[in-house]
TORZA-448316 format. One record per residue (C-alpha): x, y, z. Coordinates in pm, whole numbers, plus 50000, padded with zeros to 5 digits. Layout:
BEGIN
XYZ/...
***
This chain:
BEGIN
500005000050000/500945035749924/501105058550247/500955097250280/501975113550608/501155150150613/503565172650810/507025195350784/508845182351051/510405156551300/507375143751406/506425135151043/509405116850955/509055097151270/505495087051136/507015080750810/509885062650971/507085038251135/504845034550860/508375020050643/508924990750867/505464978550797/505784949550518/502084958850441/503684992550283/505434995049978/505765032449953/505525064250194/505455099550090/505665131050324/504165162050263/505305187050247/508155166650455/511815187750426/515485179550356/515755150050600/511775129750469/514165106750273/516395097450583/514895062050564/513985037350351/510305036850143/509795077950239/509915104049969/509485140950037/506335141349789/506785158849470/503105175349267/504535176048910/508345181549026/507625206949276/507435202949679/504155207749825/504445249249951/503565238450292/500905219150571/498325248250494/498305237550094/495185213950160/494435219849771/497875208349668/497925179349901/494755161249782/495225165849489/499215147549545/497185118949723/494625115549371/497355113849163/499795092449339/496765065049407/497395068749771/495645041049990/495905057850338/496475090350460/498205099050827/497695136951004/500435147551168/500045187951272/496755204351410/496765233551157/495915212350829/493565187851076/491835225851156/491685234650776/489525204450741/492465180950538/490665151550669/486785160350543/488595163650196/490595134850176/487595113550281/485475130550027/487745117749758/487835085349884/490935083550054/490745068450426/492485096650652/493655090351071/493045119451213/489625141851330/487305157651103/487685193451105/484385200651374/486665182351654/489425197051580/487635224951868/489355201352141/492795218952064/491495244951807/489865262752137/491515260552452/488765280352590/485965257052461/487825225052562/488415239052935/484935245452960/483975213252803/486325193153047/484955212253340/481355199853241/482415165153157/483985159453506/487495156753403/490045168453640/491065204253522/492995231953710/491495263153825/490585287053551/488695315253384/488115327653000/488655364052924/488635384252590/489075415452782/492525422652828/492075446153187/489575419653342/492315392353235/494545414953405/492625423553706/492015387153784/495665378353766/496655404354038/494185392154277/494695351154224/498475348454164/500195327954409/503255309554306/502875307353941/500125314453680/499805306853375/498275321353052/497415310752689/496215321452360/492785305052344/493895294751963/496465278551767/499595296451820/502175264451663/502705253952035/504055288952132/500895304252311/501485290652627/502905314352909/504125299953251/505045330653457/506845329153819/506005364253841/502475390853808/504905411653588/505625385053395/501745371553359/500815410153255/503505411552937/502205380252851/498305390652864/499945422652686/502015402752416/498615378452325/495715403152313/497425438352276/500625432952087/498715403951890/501795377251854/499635354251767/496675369251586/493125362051608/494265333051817/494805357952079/491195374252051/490825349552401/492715338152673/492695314652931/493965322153266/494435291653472/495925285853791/500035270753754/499905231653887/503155215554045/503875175453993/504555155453699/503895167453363/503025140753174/502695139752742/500275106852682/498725097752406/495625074552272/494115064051957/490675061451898/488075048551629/485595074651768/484185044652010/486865028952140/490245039452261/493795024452322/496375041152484/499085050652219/502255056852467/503575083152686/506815110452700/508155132752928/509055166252753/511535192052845/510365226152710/512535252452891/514695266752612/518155264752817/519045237553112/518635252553464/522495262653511/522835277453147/523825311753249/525985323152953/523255307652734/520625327552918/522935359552874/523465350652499/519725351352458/518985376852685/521195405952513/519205390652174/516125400052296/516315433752482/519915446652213/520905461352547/524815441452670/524895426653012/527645415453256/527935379053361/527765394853679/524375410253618/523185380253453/524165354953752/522685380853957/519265379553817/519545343853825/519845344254126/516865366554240/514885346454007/514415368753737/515875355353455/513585338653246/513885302353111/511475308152840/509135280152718/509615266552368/507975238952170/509995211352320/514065209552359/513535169252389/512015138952498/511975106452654/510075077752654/508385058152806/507675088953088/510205074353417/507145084353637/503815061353447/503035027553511/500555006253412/498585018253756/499275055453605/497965046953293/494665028253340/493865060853578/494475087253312/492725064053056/489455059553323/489015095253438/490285117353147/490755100452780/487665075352761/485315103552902/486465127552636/486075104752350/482285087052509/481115125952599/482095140452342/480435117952106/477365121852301/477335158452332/478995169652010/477525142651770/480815139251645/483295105251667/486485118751743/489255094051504/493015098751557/495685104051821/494105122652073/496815142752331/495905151752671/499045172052824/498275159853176/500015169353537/499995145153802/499305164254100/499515147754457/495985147454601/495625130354974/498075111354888/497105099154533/498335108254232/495465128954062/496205133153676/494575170453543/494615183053209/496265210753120/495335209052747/493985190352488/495865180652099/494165163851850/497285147451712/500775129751827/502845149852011/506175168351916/508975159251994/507525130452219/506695113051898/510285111151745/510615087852135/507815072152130/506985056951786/510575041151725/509505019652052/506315007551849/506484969651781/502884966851637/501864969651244/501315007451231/499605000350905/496924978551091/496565006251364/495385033151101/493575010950923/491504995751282/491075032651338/489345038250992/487575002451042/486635017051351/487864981551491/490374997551760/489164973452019/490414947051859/493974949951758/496584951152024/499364979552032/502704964252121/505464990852236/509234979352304/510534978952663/513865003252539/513895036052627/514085062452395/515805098852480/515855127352198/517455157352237/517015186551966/519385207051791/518595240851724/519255274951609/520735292351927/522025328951967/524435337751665/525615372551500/525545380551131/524615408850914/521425414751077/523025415751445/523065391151693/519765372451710/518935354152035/517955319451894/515415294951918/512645303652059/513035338051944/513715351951611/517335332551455/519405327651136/518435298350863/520355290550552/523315272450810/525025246550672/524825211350869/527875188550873/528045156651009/524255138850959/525105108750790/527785101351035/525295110151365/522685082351163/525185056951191/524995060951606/521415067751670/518215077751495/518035115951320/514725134751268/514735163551071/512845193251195/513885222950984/516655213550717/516725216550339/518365196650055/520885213849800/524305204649777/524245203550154/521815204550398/521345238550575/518735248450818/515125265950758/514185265651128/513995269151520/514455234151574/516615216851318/517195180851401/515955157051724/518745127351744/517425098151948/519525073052145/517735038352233/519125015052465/517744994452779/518195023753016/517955062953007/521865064453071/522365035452753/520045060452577/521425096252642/524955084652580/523895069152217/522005102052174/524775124452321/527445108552117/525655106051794/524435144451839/528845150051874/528945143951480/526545173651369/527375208751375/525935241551239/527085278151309/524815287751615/523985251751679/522625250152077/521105219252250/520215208252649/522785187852781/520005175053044/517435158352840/516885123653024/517915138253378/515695147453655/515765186253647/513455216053712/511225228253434/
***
C-alpha cells in the first residue's frame, strides 16, 4: 500500500519512519516533509509535478498529490491542516484519513471551549477563567496569583501560546504580548487564565476509532529553552532579545533573584516511556480523562472523534494519590515526544490506522518495546551576522546554516529532521533543526547513544540541552 503522512517536521518523519517498517507498505510519501523525509527507507518528500508541496496549509495541493499518486491511506500529523479540514477532503475523495474531522478539531482548536467542556464533563482540570478583555484578564491575575500562573492564547499559536510566569509582571506582558501586541493573531482574541499546577507533567497519548480507545504511549518533555544552570546561554539570549549588553555578573545576579527567564519553547527533547507512568498511572488517566472525552464528546457533540488524541496531563499529589489534570487538549501525536515514542512501536502501524478507519480499535493490540528512547534537539541558538546578533530558538534566529556531520550522527542513533533543506548540503530553515534519538535498555544507555551521535553534527549557532533524560526543574 501507498502511504501519505502530512507534516514539515520531525514528528512527520518519525510517522514516516514507522509506517516503512510495515511489510504491508510498499511506499511512503511526506508532505510537504523537508530535507531530512528521505532519511529512511520507502519515504519520499512528495513531489506535485516536480515541485514540493508549499507547505501543511496547501490542503488543495495535498489532495490533489494523494489523487494522483493512488494513495491508499492518509496519516495527520500537525493540528493546523487537521483545523483546515484536510481530513473532510481526503475522505470526500475517497481516501481513508487518521486523524479528526475538522468540527473536533475544537478540542485543541479552542483552549477556551475545551476547558469549559472538560469542566462539564467531570474531568480533572485546574482552576481557571476565559477572558477576551485584556484589563479583566489582568485584574484577575493580580488578585489570584500565588506561586505561578499561567496564561494562553485560546487558539492555535504552533505550540508557542502558552505562558508559565513565576512572576504578576511576567503574567501582565504576557496578557499584553497575546491580546494587545497580537503575537499570535486572532488566536489571541481569548485567553485562558488558569491557575500554575506543580507535579509531573506528563505527554500521553491514545488512539481512537471514535468508540473505542487504546492508549498510544507516553513522553516526558523538556520545554525550557536552556538547562537550569545555562547562564551564559541565558545571557546570549537575553542581550538578543532586549539589544541592550549585560555583565555575567548582572546576569548570575538575576539568576539568582529569580528573574531571569527560562522561556518556554515547543519542546528541547524527549523521553520515553515517561520514568514516572506505570501501568497503575495509565489505566487512571485512561478511566478519568481520555475515555470520558472520547464517550462525551460523542454524546454531546455528535461527532466521533478518530486519531491520536493528546491530553498534556500533570499529576498532581491529592491526599496522597496521584490525581492526573489536564492542562490541554491536541488532537494529534505529540512533538517531539513522537520522534521517542513511535521508534518503541512493535505493532503493524499500518493495521493501527487502518483499525482506526475500520473503527475496529478494540480489537487489535498495540505492542510498544521495553527500550527507552531519549531525543534531544538541535537548534538554532544565539548567533551574529549581518542582521546583528539574534537570540535563537525560541526567538527570532538565522536559517540558511550549513549542517555537517548527519550521515555520520545516523550511523549512532536515529536523526529526525525538523527544519533542514536539501541542496548540495543540507542547511537549516528553522527553530528546531534536528531531534537525534539514542535507544538503549536504560535512560543512561540512551542519552549516551543520543549524546554521542548528536557530537557528529554541527551548524554555526547550533545550541542543545545537555540534560534531556535527567531529573531537572522545568
Amino acid at each position: 500500500m501507498k502511504v501519505l503522512v502530512v507534516d514539515a517536521g520531525g514528528r512527520g518523519n518519525a510517522i514516516a519512519h514507522s509506517f516503512s517498517r510495515s511489510k504491508r507498505v510498499k511506499e511512503v510519501f511526506v508532505a510537504p516533509g523537508n530535507g531530512g523525509s528521505e532519511f529512511f527507507e520507502k519515504c519520499t518528500q512528495a513531489k506535485l509535478d516536480g515541485k514540493s508541496i508549499p507547505s501543511i496549509r496547501a490542503i488543495d495541493e495535498i489532495v490533489t498529490f494523494a489523487k494522483k499518486m493512488e494513495i491508499d491511506l492518509a496519516f495527520i500529523g500537525p493540528e493546523e491542516p487537521l483545523s483546515l479540514g484536510i481530513v473532510d477532503r481526503l475522505e470526500e475523495e475517497g481516501i481513508p484519513a487518521v486523524g479528526p474531522v475538522r468540527e473536533a478539531t475544537i478540542l485543541e482548536a479552542s483552549k477556551c471551549w475545551a476547558k469549559d467542556f472538560l469542566r462539564k464533563i467531570g474531568v480533572p482540570i485546574p482552576e481557571y477563567r476565559n477572558f477576551d478583555n485584556p484589563e479583566e484578564a489582568k485584574e484577575y491575575i493580580r488578585e489570584k496569583f500565588e506561586n505561578g500562573i499561567v496564561v494562553k492564547a485560546d487558539g492555535l499559536a504552533a505550540g508557542k501560546g502558552v505562558y508559565v510566569c513565576d512572576s504578576v509582571d511576567e503574567a501582565l506582558r504576557a496578557v499584553d504580548e497575546i491580546m494587545i501586541q497580537r503575537k499570535f493573531g486572532d488566536a489571541g482574541n481569548r485567553i485562558v487564565v488558569e491557575e500554575r499546577l506543580r507535579g509531573i507533567e506528563v505527554a500521553f497519548t491514545a488512539i481512537s476509532d471514535g468508540k473505542n480507545v487504546r492508549p498510544f504511549g507516553h513522553a516526558k518533555d523538556y520545554k525550557r529553552a536552556f538547562d537550569p544552570d545555562d547562564v551564559e546561554g541565558l545571557r546570549n539570549f537575553y542581550i538578543g532579545i532586549t539589544k541592550k549588553f549585560v555583565t555575567k555578573s548582572e546576569i548570575e545576579k538575576l539568576f539568582r533573584e529569580g528573574k531571569l527567564l527560562n522561556p518556554n519553547t515547543g519542546g528541547m527533547g524527549a523521553v520515553s516511556p515517561h520514568p514516572d507512568v506505570n501501568g497503575e498511572i495509565e489505566e487512571k488517566i485512561m478511566n478519568l480523562v481520555v475515555e470520558p472525552i472520547i464517550r462525551e464528546f460523542r454524546s454531546q457533540k455528535g461527532i466521533e472523534f478518530r486519531g491520536v488524541l493528546y491530553p498534556v496531563i500533570m499529576l498532581v499529589k491529592e491526599d496522597e494519590e496521584l490525581v492526573p489534570k489536564v492542562l490541554e487538549i491536541n488532537v494529534r501525536d505529540c512533538d517531539p515526544g513522537a520522534q521517542v515514542k513511535l521508534p518503541r512501536v512493535e505493532s503493524d502501524m499500518a493495521e493501527i490506522s487502518l483499525a482506526v478507519i475500520d473503527r475496529r480499535v478494540d480489537e487489535i493490540e498495540i505492542k510498544f518495546s521495553n527500550d527507552i528512547c531519549v531525543g534531544v534537539c538541535a537548534v538554532s541558538g544565539a548567533l551574529k551576522g549581518r542582521e546583528g546578533l539574534k537570540p535563537g530558538y525560541p526567538a527570532d534566529h538565522y536559517t540558511s546554516q550549513p549542517i555537517t556531520g548527519i550521515e555520520d550522527a545516523m550511523r549512532e542513533g536515529m536523526v529526525y529532521a525538523n527544519g533542514i533543506a536539501k541542496d548540495d548540503g543540507f542547511v537549516t530553515t528553522g527553530g528546531r533543526v534536528l531531534t537525534v534519538v539514542g535507544k538503549g535498555k536504560s535512560i543512561d544507555e540512551a542519552r549516551q547513544k543520543a549524546y554521542s551521535a548528536l557530537s557528529r553534527i554541527d551548524f554555526p549557532g547550533m545550541r542543545y540541552r545537555k540534560t534531556i533524560g535527567l531529573d531537572v526543574p522545568e
